[in-house]
C-alpha positions as CSV (number, residue, x, y, z in Angstrom):
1,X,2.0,62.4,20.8
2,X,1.5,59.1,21.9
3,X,1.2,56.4,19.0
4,X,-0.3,53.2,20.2
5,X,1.2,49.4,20.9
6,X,0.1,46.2,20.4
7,X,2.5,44.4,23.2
8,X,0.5,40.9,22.2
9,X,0.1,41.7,18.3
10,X,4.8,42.7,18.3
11,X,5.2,39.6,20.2
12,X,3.2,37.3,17.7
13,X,5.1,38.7,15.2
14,X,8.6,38.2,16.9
15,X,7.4,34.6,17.1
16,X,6.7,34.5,13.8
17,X,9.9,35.9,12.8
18,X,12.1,33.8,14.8
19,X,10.2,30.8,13.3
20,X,11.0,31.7,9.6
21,X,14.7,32.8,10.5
22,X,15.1,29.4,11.8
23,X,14.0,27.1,9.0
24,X,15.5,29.6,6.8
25,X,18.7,28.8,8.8
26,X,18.1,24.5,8.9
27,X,17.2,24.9,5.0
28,X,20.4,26.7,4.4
29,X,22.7,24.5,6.5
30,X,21.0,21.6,5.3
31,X,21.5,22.6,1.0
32,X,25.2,23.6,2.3
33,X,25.3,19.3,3.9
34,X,23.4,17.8,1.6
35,X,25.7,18.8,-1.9
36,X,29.0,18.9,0.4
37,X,29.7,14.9,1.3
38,X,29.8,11.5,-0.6
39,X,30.0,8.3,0.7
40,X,32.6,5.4,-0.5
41,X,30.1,2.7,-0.7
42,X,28.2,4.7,-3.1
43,X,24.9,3.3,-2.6
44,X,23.0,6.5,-3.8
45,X,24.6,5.6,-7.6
46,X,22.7,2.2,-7.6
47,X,20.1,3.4,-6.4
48,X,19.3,6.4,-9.3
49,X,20.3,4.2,-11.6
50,X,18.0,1.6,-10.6
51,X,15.2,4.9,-10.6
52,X,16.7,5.6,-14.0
53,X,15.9,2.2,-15.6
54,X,12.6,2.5,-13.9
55,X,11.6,5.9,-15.2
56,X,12.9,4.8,-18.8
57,X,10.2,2.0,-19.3
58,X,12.1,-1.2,-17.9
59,X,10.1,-3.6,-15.8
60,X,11.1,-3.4,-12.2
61,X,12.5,-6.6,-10.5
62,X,12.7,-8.5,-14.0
63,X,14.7,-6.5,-16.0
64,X,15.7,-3.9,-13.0
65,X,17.5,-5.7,-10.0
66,X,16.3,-3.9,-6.7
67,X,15.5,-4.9,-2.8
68,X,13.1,-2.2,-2.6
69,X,9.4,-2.0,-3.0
70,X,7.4,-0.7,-5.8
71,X,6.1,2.4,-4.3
72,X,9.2,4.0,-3.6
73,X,10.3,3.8,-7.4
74,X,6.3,5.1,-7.7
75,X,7.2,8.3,-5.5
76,X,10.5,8.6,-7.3
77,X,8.7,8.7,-10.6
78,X,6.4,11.7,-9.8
79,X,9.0,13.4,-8.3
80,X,10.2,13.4,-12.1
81,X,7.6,13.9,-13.6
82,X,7.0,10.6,-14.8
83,X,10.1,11.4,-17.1
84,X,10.0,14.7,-17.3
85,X,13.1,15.5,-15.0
86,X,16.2,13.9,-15.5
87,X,17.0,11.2,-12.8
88,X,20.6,13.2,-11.7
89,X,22.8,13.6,-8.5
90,X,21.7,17.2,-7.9
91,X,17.9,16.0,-8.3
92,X,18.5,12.7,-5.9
93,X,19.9,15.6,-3.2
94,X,17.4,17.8,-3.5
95,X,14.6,15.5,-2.9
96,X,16.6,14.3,0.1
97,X,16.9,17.3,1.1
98,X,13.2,18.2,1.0
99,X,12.2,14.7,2.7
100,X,15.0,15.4,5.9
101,X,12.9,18.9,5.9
102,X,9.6,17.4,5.8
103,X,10.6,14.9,8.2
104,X,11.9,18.0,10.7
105,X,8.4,19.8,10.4
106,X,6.5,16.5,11.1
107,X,8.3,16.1,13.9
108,X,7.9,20.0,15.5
109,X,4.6,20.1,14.7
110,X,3.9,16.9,16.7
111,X,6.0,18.1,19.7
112,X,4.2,21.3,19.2
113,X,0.7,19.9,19.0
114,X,1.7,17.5,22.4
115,X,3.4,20.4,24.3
116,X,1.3,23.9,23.3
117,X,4.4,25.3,22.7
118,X,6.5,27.2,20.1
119,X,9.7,26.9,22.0
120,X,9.5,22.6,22.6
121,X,8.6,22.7,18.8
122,X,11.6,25.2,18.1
123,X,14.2,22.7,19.8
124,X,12.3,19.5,18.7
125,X,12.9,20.8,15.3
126,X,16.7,21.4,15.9
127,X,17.4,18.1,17.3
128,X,15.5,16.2,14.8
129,X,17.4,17.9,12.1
130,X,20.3,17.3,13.6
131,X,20.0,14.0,13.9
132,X,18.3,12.9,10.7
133,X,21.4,14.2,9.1
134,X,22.1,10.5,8.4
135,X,20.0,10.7,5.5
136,X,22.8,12.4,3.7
137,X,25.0,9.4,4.5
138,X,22.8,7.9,1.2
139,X,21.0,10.6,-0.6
140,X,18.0,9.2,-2.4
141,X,17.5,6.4,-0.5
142,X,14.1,4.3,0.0
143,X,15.1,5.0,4.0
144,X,14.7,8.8,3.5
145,X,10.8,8.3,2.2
146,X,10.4,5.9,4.8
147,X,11.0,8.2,7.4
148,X,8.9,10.9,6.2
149,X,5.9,8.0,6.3
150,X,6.4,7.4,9.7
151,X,6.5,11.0,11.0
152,X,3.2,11.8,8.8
153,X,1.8,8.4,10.4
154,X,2.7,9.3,14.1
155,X,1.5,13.0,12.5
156,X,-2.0,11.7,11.0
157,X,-2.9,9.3,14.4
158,X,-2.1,11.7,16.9
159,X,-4.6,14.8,15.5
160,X,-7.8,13.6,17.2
161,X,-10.2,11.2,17.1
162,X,-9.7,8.4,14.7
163,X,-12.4,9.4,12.4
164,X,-13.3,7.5,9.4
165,X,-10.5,9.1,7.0
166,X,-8.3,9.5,9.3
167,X,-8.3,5.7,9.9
168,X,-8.2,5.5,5.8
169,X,-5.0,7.7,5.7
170,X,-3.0,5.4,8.7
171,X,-4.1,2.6,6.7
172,X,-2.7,3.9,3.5
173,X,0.4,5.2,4.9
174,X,1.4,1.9,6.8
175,X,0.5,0.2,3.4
176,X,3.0,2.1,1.4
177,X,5.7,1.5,4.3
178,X,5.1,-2.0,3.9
179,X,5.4,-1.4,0.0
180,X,9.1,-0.2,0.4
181,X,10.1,-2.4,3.4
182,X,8.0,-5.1,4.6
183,X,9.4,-5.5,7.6
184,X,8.4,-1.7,8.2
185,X,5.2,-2.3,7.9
186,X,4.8,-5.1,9.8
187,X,5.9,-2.7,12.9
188,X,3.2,0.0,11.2
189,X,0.4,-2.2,11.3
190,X,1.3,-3.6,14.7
191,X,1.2,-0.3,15.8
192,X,-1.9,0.6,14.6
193,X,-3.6,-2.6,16.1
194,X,-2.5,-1.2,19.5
195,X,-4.2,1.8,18.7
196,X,-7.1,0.2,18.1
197,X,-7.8,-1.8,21.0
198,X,-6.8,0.9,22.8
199,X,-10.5,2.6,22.0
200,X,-12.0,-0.7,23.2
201,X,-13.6,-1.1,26.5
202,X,-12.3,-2.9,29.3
203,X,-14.0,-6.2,28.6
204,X,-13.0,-9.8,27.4
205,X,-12.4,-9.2,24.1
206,X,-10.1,-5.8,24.8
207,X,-7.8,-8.5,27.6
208,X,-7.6,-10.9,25.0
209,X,-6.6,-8.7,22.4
210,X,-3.8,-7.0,24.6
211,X,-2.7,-10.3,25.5
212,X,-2.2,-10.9,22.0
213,X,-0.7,-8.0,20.0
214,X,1.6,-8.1,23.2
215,X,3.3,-11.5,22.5
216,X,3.3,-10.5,18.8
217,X,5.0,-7.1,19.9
218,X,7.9,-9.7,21.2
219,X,8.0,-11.8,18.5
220,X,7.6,-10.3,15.8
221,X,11.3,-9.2,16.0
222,X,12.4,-12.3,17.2
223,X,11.3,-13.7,13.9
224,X,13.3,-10.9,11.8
225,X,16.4,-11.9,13.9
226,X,16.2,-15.5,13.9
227,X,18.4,-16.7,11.2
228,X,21.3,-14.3,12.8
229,X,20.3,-15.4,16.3
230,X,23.4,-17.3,16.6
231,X,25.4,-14.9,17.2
232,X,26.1,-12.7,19.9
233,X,25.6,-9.6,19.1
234,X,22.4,-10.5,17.4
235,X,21.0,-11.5,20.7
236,X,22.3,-8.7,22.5
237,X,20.4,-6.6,20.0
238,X,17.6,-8.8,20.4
239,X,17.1,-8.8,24.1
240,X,17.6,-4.6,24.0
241,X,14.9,-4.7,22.1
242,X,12.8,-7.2,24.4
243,X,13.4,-5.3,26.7
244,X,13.0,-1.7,26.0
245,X,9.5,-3.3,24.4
246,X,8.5,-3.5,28.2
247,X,7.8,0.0,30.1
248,X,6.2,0.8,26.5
249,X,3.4,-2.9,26.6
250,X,3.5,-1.9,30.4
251,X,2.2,1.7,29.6
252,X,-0.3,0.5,27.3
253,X,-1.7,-2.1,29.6
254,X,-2.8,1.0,31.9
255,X,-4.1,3.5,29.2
256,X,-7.6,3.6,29.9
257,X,-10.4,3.7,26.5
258,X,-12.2,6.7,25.8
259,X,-15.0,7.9,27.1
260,X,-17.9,5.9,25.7
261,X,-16.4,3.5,24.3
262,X,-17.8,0.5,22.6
263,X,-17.0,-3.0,20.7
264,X,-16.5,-2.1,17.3
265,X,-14.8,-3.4,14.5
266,X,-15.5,-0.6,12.0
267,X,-12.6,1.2,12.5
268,X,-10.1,-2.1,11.6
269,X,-12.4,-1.9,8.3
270,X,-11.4,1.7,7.9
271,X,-7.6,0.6,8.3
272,X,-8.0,-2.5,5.8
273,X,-9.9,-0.3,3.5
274,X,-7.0,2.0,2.9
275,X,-4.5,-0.4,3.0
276,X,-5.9,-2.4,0.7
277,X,-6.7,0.6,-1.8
278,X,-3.2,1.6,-2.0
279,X,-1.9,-2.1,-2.3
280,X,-4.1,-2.7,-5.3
281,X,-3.5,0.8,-7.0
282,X,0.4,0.3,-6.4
283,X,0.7,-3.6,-7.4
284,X,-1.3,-3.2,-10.0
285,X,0.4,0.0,-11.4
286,X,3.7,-2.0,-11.0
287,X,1.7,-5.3,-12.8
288,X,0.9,-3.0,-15.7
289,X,4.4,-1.6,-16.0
290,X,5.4,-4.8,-17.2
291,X,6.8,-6.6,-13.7
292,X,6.0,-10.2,-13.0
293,X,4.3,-11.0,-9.9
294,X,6.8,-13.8,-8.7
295,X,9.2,-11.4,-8.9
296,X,7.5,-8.8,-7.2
297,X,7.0,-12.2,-4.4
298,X,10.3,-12.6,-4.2
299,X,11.7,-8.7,-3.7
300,X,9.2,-7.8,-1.3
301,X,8.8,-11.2,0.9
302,X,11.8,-13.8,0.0
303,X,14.3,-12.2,-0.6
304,X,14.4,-9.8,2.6
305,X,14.6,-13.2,5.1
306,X,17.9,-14.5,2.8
307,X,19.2,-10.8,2.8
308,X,19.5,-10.4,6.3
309,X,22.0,-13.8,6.6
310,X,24.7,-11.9,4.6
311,X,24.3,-8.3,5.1
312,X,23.5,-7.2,8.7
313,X,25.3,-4.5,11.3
314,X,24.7,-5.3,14.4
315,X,29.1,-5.4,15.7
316,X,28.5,-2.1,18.0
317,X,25.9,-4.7,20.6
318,X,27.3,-6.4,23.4
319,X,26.4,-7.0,26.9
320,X,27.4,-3.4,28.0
321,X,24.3,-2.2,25.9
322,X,22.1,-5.0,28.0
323,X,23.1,-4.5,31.2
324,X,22.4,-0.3,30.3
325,X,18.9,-1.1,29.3
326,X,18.0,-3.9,32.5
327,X,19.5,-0.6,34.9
328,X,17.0,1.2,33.0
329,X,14.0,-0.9,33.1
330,X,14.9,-1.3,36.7
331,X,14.3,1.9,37.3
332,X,11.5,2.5,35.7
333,X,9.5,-0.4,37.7
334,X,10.7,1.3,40.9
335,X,9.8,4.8,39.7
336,X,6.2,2.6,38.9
337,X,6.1,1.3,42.2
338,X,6.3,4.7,43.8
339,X,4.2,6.4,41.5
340,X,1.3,4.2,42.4
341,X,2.3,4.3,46.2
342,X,0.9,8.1,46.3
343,X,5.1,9.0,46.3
344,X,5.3,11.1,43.7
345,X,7.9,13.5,45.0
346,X,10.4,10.5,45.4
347,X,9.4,9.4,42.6
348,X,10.2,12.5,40.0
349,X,13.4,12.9,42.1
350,X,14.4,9.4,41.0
351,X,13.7,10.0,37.9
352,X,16.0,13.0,37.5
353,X,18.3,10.9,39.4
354,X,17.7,8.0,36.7
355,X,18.3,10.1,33.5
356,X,21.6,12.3,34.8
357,X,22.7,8.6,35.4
358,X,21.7,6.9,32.5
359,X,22.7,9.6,30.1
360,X,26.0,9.8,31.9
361,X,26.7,6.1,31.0
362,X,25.8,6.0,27.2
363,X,28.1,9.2,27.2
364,X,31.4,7.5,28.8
């Protein structure tokens, strides 16, 4: 007797299968990490104790010493149940652990959302666990809820049409960023101004516009780096960034608007809407908890431009790493050039050509 078979329905639920095995697999590996290394420098222990004070009733910047914004210590205070939970080493890990998993998924189901594919998503997902494992370097950190806001921002702006609450949302998230680390959502916001006049028409304002948010997309770090400029590798740093900026503004120069598009400046309003909604709840939460707002001033704004002067990493840039990235840019204007010369066999021949080359560099 002959029974039947679904060929389609078995492989669905292979797929299915294999999925679960492997985040059953990162989720083990990663509780096995995560409760298996400590760092010297112990800045996970300041930082739960500073989460400890806060949950406990203590004002945070006056009576709580922190460079960190209010809405991490927010976040951190759900998380335990305003109080509930007790701040310890085994709860710090766990959350980490749960934001470097969150983080993972964000990222897959954006590759998988780009690419149509289960198997891109399956290896994006490896090779961003793999290498957010650096979150384990500080459990607990502010840097480990900061990356799970910028995957669930690239996340939200990349699912359609930048509908009303969708704008409200990016708005919201690049708010709270900017509530951790300022300089993190200065970068947000920028990035969500591209966006933005990206919709607009090819007219004056659009060119304008673009000609703007590009010279802020250069500056912008200049300013963070100016009081280190001075030294080498600062600059070295500096002009990496510059350029590596470039095939990205040149990119966006050429995206063409939507169909139908229009001047319109509701969707900004939609951003500053939701930006400032979760400023006001957040400050104003942190107000009423007893913090002063000079202090709150001087953590969030102030204080980060003296910070940088006496705590900064940038010893591994030199002008190896500029020389790598000019190579680089080089070849992408050439692969540019022959892309818009009709030459497009040359030109994704070069580009293999590029990367084996590249990547064999940064690897010696």
């Amino acid at each position: 007797m002959n029974i039947p078979w679904n060929s389609a329905r078995t492989s669905g639920l292979q797929r299915r299968a294999l999925g679960v095995a492997l985040w059953i697999t990162l989720a083990g590996i990663g509780f096995l990490r995560v409760f298996s290394g400590f760092s010297d420098y112990d800045d996970e222990g300041i930082v739960l104790l500073t989460i400890k004070h806060f949950v406990a009733g203590h004002p945070l910047y006056d009576d709580v010493y922190t460079q960190y914004g209010p809405c991490f210590y927010w976040f951190a205070s759900a998380l335990t149940g305003f109080g509930r939970l007790a701040v310890t080493h085994d709860w710090g890990r766990l959350i980490t652990l749960g934001c470097w998993l969150v983080s993972t998924a964000l990222g897959s189901c954006w590759v998988a959302d780009r690419t149509k594919s289960k198997a891109w998503a399956a290896m994006a997902a490896v090779l961003l666990f793999a290498n957010l494992h650096a979150m384990l370097n500080e459990p607990m950190h502010p840097q480990t809820v900061c990356i799970v806001l910028v995957f669930a921002l690239v996340t939200v702006a990349s699912r359609g049409p930048l509908i009303p609450r969708r704008r409200l949302a990016l708005g919201a998230l690049a708010a709270a960023l900017a509530l951790i680390k300022i300089n993190l959502g200065a970068f947000a916001f920028l990035g969500l101004a591209w966006l933005e006049v990206l919709v607009l028409p090819r007219d004056l304002w659009r060119r304008g516009l673009l000609a703007g948010l590009t010279a802020a997309s250069f500056l912008l770090p200049l300013l963070l780096f100016r009081p280190l400029l001075g030294l080498v590798s600062v600059r070295c740093y500096a002009e990496v960034f510059c350029l590596g900026m470039v095939p990205l503004v040149v990119f966006l120069w050429q995206a063409r608007p939507a169909e139908g598009a229009r001047l319109s400046w509701t969707g900004g309003w939609w951003l500053g809407l939701g930006a400032a909604m979760t400023t006001a709840i957040v400050i104003g939460w942190t107000l009423a908890h007893g913090s002063t707002l000079a202090a709150l001033w001087h953590t969030l704004v102030t204080r980060n431009s003296s910070f940088v002067k006496n705590f900064q990493s940038f010893d591994a840039f030199d002008r190896y790493e500029v020389l790598v990235t000019m190579f680089s840019l080089g070849g992408f204007l050439l692969f540019q050039s022959w892309q818009r010369q009709g030459k497009a066999v040359q030109a994704q021949r070069f580009l293999l050509v590029l990367r084996l080359t590249i990547g064999g560099i940064v690897f010696l």
